[in-house]
C-alpha positions as CSV (number, residue, x, y, z in Angstrom):
1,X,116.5,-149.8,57.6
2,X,118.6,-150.5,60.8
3,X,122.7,-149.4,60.6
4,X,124.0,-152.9,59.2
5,X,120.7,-153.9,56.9
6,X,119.3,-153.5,53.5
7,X,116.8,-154.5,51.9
8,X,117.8,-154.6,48.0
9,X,114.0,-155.4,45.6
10,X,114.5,-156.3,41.7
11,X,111.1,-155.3,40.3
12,X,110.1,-157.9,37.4
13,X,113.0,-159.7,36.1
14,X,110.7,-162.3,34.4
15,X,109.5,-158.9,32.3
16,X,112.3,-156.6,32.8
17,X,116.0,-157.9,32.3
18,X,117.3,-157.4,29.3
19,X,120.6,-156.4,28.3
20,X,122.4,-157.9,31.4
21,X,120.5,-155.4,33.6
22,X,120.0,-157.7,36.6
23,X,123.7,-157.4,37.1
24,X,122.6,-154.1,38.9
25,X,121.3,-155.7,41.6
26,X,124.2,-158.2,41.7
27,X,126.8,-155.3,41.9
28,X,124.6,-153.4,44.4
29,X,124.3,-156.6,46.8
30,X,128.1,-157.6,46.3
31,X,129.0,-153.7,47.0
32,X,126.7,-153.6,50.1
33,X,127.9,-156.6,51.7
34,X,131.6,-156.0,51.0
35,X,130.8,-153.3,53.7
36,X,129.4,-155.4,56.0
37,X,125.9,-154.7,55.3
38,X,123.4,-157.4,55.3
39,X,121.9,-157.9,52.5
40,X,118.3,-159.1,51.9
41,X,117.6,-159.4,48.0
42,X,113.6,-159.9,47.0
43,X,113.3,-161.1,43.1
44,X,109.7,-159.9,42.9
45,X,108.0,-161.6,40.0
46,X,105.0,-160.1,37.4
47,X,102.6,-161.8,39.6
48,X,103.7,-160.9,43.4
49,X,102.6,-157.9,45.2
50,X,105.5,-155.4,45.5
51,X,106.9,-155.0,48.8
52,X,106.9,-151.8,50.0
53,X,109.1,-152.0,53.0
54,X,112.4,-152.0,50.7
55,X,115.0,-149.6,50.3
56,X,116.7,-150.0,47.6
57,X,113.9,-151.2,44.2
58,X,116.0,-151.7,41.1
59,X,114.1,-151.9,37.5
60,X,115.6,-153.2,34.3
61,X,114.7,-152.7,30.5
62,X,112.7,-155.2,28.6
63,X,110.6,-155.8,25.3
64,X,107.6,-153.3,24.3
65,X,104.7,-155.7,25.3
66,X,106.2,-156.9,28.6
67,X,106.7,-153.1,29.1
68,X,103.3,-152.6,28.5
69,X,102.2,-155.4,30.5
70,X,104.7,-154.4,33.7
71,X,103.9,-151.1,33.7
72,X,99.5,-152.1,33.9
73,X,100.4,-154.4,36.8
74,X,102.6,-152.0,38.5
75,X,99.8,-149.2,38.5
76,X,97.5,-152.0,39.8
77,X,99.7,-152.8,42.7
78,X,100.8,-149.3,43.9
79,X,103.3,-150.8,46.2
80,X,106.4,-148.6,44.5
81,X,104.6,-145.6,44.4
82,X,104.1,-146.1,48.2
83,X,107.4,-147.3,49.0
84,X,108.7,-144.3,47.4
85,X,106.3,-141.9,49.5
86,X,108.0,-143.9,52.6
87,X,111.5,-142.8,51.4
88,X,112.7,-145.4,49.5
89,X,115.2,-144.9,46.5
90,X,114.7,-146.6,42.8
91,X,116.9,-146.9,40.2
92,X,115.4,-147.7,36.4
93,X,116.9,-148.7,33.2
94,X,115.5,-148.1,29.6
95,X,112.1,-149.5,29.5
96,X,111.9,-149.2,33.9
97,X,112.9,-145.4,32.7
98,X,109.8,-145.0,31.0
99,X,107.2,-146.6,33.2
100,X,108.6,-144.7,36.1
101,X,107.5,-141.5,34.1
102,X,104.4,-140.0,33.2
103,X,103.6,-141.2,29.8
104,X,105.0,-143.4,27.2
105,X,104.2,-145.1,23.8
106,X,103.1,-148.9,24.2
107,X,103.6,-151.7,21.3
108,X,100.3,-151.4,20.1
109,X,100.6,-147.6,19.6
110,X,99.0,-146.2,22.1
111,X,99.9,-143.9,25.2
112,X,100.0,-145.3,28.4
113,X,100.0,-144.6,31.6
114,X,103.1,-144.6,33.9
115,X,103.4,-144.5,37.6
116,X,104.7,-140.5,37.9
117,X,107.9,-141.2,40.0
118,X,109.6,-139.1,37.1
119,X,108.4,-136.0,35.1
120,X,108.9,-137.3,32.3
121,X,107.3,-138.0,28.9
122,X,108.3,-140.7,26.5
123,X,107.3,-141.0,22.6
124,X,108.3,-142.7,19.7
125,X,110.6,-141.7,17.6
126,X,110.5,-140.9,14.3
127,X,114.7,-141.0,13.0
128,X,116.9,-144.2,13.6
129,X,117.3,-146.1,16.7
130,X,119.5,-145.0,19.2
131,X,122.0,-147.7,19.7
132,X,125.6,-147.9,20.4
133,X,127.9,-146.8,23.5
134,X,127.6,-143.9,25.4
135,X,130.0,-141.5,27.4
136,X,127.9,-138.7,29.2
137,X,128.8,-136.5,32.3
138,X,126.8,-137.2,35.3
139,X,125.0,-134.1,37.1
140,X,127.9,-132.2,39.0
141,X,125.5,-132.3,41.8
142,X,126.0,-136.1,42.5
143,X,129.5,-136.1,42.4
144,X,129.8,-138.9,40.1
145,X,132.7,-139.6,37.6
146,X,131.6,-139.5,33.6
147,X,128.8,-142.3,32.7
148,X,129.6,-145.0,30.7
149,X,126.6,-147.3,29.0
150,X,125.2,-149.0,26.0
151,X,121.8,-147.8,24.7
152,X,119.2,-149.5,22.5
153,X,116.1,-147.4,22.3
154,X,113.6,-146.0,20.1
155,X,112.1,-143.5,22.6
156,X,112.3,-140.3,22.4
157,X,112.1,-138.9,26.6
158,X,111.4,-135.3,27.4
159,X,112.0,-134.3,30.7
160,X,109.3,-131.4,32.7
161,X,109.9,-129.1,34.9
162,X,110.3,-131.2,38.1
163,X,113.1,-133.6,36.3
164,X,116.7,-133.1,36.5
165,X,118.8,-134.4,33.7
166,X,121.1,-137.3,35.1
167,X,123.8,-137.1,32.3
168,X,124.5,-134.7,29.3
169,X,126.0,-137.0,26.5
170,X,129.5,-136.2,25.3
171,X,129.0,-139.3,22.7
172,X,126.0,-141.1,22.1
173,X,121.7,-139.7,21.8
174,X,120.6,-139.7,25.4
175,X,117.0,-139.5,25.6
176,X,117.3,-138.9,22.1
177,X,115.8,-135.3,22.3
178,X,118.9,-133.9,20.3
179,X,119.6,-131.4,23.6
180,X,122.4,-133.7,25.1
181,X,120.1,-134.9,28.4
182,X,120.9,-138.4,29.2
183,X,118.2,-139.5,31.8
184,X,116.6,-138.0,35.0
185,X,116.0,-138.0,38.2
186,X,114.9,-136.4,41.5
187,X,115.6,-136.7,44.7
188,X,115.2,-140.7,44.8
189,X,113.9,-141.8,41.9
190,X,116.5,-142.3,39.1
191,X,116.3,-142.8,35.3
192,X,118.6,-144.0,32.7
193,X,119.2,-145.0,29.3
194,X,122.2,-147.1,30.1
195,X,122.5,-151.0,29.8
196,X,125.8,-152.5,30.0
197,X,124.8,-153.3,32.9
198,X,125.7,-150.0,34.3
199,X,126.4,-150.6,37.3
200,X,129.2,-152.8,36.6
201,X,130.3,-150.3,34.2
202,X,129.6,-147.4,37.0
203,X,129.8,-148.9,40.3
204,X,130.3,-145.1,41.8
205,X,126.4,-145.1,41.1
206,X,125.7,-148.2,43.3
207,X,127.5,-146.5,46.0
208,X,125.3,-143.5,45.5
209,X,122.4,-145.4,46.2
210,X,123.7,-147.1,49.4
211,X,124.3,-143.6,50.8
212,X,121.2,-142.6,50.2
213,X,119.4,-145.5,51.7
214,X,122.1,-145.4,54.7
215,X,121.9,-141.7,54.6
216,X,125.7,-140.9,54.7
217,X,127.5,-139.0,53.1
218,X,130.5,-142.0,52.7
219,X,131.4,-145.0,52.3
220,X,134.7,-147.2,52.9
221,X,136.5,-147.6,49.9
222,X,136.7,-150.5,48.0
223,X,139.3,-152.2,45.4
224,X,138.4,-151.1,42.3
225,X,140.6,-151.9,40.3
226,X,138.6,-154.7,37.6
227,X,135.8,-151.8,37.6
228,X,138.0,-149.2,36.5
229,X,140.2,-151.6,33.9
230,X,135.8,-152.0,32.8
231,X,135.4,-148.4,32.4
232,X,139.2,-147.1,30.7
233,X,138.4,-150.0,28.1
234,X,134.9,-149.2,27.4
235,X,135.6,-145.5,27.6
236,X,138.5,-146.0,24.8
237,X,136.7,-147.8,22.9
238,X,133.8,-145.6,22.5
239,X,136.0,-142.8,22.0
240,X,138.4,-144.1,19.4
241,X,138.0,-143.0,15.5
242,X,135.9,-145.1,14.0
């Protein structure tokens, strides 16, 4: 990308937008260009070839059988996989989680093939549904403030060897593995439970990705101040007695 341009792609939102999640890519264009970043958004549709000159490729959650069928056509297309190898950064949500991995469960049962940005596994579990807010504490190593989402899942994500945990859960099941991991990620490629959308819940992590892609280690500051009244009121709210 050149100093003062980004190019921002939202991977399937006629499959994979559910929960509010393409509000990520609306808080990570609004965020850019209030630095003074121009901002090129691509909406890339089920049946368009994935760019792979982006730097920014944002994925949302979505039903079981449009997973299934995303997940077939990205594999087909291979354009994220190579605009990963070429540096780029993504950031997944719920079912984008799960494709970006190694392996999940698909609606008819069966396990399916995801793309290997992540090492992760995903099955189905077997206990209730993990649904309901979440507060978790983000890696140390990103310097991020505490995570705050919604999740609705029935996966159940293991993480291997090569994954980092994004979050440990103070409240709330995570990747539902009853060992307090909330998501993963490596060096570019991020995973994540979290609805809400959580980037208007979280902007910090929007900014994270904007450093990465710009490869700085800051940003000017912005006024957060209707973020943060977000946050202390979903934060007390997941946190009061119930």
């Amino acid at each position: 990308m050149s100093d003062n341009s980004l190019r921002l792609v939202w991977v399937y939102p006629d499959l994979l937008s559910t929960y509010g999640d393409q509000g990520n890519a609306l808080v990570v264009e609004r965020r850019a260009r209030q630095r003074g970043l121009d901002v090129q958004r691509v909406d890339v549709r089920s049946d368009q070839p994935i760019p792979t000159s982006g730097d920014i490729y944002l994925i949302g959650g979505g039903e079981d059988r449009p997973q299934r069928l995303a997940a077939e056509r990205l594999l087909r297309d291979g354009g994220l996989e190579r605009a990963v190898s070429n540096g780029a950064i993504v950031f997944s949500v719920c079912a984008g989680y799960q494709i970006l991995g190694n392996e999940f469960v698909n609606d008819v049962g069966e396990r399916q093939q995801g793309l290997g940005l992540l090492d992760v596994v995903t099955v189905r579990g077997e206990g209730e549904r993990c649904v309901g807010d979440v507060l978790a504490d983000i890696d140390p190593r990103l310097n991020l403030p505490p995570l705050t989402g919604f999740e609705n899942h029935q996966g159940v994500t293991h993480l291997g060897p090569t994954a980092k945990p994004f979050a440990r859960t103070r409240l709330g099941r995570g990747n539902g593995t009853g060992d307090g991991t909330e998501g993963a990620y490596n060096d570019t490629v991020f995973g994540t439970y979290m609805h809400g959308p959580v980037m208007a819940r979280n902007p910090q992590i929007a900014d994270l990705l904007l450093k990465l892609a710009l490869d700085v280690n800051a940003l000017p500051g912005l006024d957060d101040r209707w973020y943060e009244a977000l946050r202390d009121e979903r934060i007390a709210a997941a946190t009061q007695p119930a």
